[in-house]
C-alpha positions as CSV (number, residue, x, y, z in Angstrom):
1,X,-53.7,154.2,-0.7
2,X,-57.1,153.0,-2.9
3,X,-59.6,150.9,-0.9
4,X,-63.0,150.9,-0.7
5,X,-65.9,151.9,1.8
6,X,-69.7,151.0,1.6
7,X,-71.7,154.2,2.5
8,X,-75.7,153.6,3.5
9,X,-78.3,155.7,2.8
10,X,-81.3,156.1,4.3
11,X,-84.5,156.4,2.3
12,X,-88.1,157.4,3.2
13,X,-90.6,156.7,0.4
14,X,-94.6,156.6,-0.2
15,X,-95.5,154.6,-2.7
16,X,-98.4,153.0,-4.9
17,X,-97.1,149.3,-5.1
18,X,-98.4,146.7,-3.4
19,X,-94.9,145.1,-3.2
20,X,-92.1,147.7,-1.5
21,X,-89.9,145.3,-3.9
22,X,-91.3,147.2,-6.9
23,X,-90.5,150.5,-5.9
24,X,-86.7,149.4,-4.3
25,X,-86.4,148.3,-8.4
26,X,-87.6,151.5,-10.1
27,X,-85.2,153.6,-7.6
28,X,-82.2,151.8,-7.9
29,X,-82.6,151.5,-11.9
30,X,-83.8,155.4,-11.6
31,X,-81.5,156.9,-9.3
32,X,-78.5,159.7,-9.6
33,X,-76.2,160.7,-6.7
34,X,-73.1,162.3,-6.3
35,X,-70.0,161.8,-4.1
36,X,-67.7,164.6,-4.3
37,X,-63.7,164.5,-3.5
38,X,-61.8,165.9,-1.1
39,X,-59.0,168.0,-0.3
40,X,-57.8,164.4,1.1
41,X,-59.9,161.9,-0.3
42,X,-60.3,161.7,-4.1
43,X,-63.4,159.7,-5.4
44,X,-62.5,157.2,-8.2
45,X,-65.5,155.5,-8.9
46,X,-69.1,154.7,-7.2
47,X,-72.2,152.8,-8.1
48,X,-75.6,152.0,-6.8
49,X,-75.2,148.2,-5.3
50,X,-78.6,146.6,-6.9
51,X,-80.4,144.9,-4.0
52,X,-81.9,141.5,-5.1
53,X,-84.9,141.6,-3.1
54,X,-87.2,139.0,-5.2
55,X,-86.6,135.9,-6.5
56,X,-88.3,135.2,-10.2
């Protein structure tokens, strides 16, 4: 069976922008993670979901 899930994470930051927008942009555009398979779950694909936080 393929389906998909939506995993959260959780992320504690200090940063120098005046706008927490800023820095949600620079980590999603800099981030790498890894989601290992399973003996019963084998990982076909998964992305960072951009979060549009500001309106231009």
């Amino acid at each position: 069976m393929e389906d998909k899930i939506y995993l959260l994470v959780k992320v504690t930051v200090r940063t120098s922008y005046k706008h927490i927008h800023d820095a949600i942009a620079e980590l999603q555009s800099k981030t790498e993670m890894q989601i290992s398979s399973t003996k019963n779950v084998k990982v076909l694909k998964h992305e960072i979901m951009q979060l549009n936080t500001r309106t231009h």
